[in-house]
N, C-alpha and C positions, 0 to 999 in steps of 0.2 A: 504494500500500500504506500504510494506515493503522502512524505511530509509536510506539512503544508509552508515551512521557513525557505525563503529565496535567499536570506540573506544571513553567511557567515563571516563571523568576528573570530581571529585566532592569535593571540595574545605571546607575546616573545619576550619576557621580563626580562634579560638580560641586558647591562648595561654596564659601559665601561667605568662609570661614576656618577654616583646618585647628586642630583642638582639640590640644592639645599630648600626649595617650594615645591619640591616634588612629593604628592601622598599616591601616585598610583602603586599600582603591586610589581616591584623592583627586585632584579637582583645581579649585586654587582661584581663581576667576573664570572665566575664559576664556569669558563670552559673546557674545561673535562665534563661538565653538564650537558652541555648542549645537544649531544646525541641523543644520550638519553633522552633528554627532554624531549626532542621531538619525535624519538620514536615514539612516547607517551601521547603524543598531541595527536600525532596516525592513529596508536588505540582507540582515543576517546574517540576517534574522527568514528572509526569502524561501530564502534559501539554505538554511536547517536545517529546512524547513516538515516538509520529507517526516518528520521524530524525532517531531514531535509524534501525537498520538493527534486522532482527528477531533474530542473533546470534554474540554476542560482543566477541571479540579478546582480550578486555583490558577493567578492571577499575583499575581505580589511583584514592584514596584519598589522598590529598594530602592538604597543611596547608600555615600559622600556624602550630597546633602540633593537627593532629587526633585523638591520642590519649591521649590530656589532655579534650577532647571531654569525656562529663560521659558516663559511661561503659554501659548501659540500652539502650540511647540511638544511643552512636557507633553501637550497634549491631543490635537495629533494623533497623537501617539503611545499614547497609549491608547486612540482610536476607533479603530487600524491594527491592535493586538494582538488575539488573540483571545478571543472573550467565555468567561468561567471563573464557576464557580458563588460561586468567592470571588477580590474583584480588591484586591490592599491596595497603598498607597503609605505611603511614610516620609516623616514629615513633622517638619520643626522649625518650633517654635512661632514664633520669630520672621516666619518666610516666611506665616504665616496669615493670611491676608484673608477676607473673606466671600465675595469674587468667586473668590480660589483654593478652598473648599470646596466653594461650587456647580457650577462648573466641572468641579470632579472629581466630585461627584455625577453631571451630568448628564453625564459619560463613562463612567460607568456604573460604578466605583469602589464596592465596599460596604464596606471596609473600611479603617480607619485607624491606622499605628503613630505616637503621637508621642512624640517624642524630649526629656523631661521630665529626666530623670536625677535633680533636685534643685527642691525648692521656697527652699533657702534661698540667700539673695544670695550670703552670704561663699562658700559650696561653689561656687556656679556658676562663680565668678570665679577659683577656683582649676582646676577643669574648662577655663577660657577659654569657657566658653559665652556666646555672645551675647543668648539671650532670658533674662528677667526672668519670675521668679515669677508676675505678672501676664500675661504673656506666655501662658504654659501654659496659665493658665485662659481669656484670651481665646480661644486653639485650641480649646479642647476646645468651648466656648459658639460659636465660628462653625460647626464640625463638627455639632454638634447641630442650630443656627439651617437647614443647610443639609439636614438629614433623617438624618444619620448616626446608625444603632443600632448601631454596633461600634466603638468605637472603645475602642482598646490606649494605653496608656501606657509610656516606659520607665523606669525608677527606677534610681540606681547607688549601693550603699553602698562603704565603706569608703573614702570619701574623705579625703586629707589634711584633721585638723583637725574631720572628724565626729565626736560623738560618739555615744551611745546613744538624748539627746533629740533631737536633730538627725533619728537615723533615723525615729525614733517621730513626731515632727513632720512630716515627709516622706511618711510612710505616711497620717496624720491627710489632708493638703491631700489628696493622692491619690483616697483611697477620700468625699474627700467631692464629688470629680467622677464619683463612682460609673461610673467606665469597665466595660465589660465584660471588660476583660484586663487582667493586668500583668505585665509581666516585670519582674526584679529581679535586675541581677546585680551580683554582686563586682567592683568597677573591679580592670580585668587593665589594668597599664603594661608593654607591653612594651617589653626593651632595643632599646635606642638611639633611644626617643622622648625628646622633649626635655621630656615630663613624667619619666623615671625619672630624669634627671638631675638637676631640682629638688627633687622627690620623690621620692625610692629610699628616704632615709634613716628618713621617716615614715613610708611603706610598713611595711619593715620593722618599724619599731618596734611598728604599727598590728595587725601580722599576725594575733597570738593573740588577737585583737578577734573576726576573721571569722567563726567558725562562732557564735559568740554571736549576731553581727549575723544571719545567716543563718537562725538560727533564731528570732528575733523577727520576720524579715521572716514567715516559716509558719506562725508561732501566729496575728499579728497577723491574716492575710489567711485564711487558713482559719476564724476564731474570725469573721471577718467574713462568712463565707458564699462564700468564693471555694474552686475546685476546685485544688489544689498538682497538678498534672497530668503535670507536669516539671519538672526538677533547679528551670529558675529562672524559670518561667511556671504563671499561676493565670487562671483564667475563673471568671465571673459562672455559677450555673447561675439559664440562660431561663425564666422564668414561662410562656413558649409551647414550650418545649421544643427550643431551638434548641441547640447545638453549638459553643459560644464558644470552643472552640478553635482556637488558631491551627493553620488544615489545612495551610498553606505548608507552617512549618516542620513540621506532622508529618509530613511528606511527606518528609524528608529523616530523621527518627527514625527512621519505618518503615523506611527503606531502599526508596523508590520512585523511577523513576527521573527524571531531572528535565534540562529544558534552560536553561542560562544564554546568557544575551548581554550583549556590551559589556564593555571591557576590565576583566581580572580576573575576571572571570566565570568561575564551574565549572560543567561540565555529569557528569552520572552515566546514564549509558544502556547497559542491560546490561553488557557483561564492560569498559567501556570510563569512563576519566576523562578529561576535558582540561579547561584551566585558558587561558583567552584570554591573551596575554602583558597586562601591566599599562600600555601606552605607548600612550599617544593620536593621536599624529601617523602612527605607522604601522598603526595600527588604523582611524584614516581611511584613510588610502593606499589599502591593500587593498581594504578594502569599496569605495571607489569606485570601483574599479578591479575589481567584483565578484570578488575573490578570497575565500575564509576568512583569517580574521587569525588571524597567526604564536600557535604552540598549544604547549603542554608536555602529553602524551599518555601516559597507564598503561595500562597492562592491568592490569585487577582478575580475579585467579582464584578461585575457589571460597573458598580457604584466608580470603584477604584481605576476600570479603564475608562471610561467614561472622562474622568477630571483629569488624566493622563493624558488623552486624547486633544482636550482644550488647553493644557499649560505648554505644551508638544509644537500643536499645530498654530497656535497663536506667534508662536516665533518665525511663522514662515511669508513672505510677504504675497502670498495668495490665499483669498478668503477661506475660510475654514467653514466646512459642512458641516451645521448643527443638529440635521436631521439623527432622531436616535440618541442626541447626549446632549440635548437641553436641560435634562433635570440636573449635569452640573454644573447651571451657570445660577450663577445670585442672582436676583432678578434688581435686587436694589443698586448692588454694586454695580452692574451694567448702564442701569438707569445712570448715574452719577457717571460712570467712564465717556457714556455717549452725550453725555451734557456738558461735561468739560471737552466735548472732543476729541477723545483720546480712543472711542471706538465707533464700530457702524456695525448695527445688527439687520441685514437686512430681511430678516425673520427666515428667510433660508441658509444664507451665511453669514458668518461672524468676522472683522478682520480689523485688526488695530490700525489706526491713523496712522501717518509718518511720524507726527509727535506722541503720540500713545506707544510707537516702536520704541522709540530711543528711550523711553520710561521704564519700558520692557516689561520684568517681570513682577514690577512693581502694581501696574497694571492690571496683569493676568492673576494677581492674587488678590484684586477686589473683584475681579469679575467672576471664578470660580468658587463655586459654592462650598461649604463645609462640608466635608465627608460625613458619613453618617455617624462615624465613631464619636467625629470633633460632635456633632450635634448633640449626641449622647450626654460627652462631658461634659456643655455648655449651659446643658438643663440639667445638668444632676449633680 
């Protein structure tokens, strides 16, 4: 019986050195792992086959750093996955060679995220990033050299000690590697990294900066030709008519359903979540021992996708169909979002203003209703 998920997420934790803002599920060196590892990631693969759908819309590798994954076996692992109409890996610029682009080229790879965040030195080195400004543009020119049409950039503002030219600068080096995407987000430090503890106090200070920075990043790239598509990603529109968006992730906007693999990893497949536990040694164990590795498991009800669906789709800059998941919209909050302007219901679809965008999710959390649980607590 065909799966019903088109789209897989496969998770590569290894990394030459952990960034000091970093909370994903990280690990740093361990290559003597890496075979292992992925021969684990092929188990889960075999074992979860039946979720998938006979023909995938989307693989994401995605990290840590994919490819500081060794080269042998990066790639057998992507001739083992299955072929998807869009295949991306994440890449930092340092791990760029000519021989890792073609490699992933001829594994059939079309698509490329690199992990850029900053053109200037002083920034990098407060991020702890290892590649160098020259670095970035080397990637982008080996990707190319090797026949790459897609390739994504990521950019981070609000860095300790950015300032406004800094951004404007940043955006400048960027769009003159004329990538087909960018994403651009707000550097989020979350507590108890050892970046908030050097940096909490600038942060802070830094705050009332943000929507400023935010909105120079969408004049600058939109006034450039690029689509603001969502909250913090922009695409090239294709002179052939191509769809530069990232379909991965809209595949999780949309609320479609998707399978992960490798520790940390979420999966979303109908009424159901799980979340692979985060620890390597017993995530090998298991797989080789053809077990599933140890899981944290939800059931998602109607109510739950429902409010997922509108906090999701509301970041997308094409209206959103309320048909079916109107019961999770506040009906007052909306009233007040559409009277300051900041939404449009137009009783078939739902879609936040330009200004109600850059508000964001500030927005989306007066307009969506309380879960039934919140409701529970609020009356009892």
């Amino acid at each position: 019986m065909t799966g019903t998920a088109r789209h897989l997420y496969v998770h590569l934790p290894f990394c030459a050195h952990r960034c000091g803002y970093c909370d994903f599920v990280t690990v740093v060196g361990r290559r003597g792992q890496h075979t292992a590892y992925v021969d684990a990631l092929l188990q889960e693969l075999e074992l979860e086959r039946g979720l998938l759908d006979d023909e995938l819309e989307t693989v994401f590798l995605g990290g840590g750093t994919p490819t500081f994954t060794a080269l042998p076996d990066l790639v057998r692992l992507l001739e083992a996955v299955p072929a998807a109409t869009e295949m991306t890996v994440e890449a930092n610029p340092e791990t760029v060679t000519p021989e890792l682009a073609r490699s992933l080229r001829d594994a059939g790879v079309t698509r490329i995220s690199l992990g850029a965040q900053t053109f200037r030195s002083q920034l990098l080195a407060v991020l702890e990033r290892v590649a160098q400004p020259d670095d970035i543009r080397r990637g982008v020119h080996h990707f190319r050299d090797a026949g790459f049409d897609n390739v994504s950039l990521d950019l981070i503002y609000g860095i300790p000690g950015q300032s406004a030219s800094d951004l404007d600068a940043d955006l400048d080096d960027a769009l003159a590697l004329e990538p087909e995407h960018l994403s651009c987000y707000e550097l989020e430090a979350k507590p108890g990294t050892r970046f908030t503890h050097a940096w909490g106090a600038e942060l802070v200070r830094q705050a009332d900066a943000m929507e400023d920075y935010f909105e120079r990043v969408v004049e600058r790239l939109t006034g450039s030709g690029y689509r603001w598509y969502e909250t913090a990603n922009f695409c090239r529109a294709d002179a052939d008519g191509r769809d530069l968006r990232a379909r991965h992730n809209l595949a999780y906007w949309l609320g479609r359903d998707y399978l992960g693999l490798g520790i940390g990893a979420v999966s979303t497949i109908e009424n159901r979540r799980w979340r692979n536990a985060p620890r390597l040694r017993r995530y090998l164990e298991a797989l080789a021992a053809g077990r599933r590795p140890e899981r944290e498991i939800e059931s998602l009800d109607a109510d739950v996708r429902a409010r997922e669906r509108v906090m999701l789709g509301l970041r997308l800059d094409e209206p959103l169909s309320v048909g079916g998941i109107r019961s999770a919209l506040d009906a007052d909050g909306l009233a007040r979002a559409e009277e300051l302007g900041l939404a449009v219901d137009s009783g078939v679809t739902l879609a936040l203003t330009r200004r109600g965008r850059f508000l964001g999710g500030g927005v989306t959390a007066e307009i969506v209703a309380l879960s039934r649980r919140d409701q529970a607590d609020s009356t009892g």
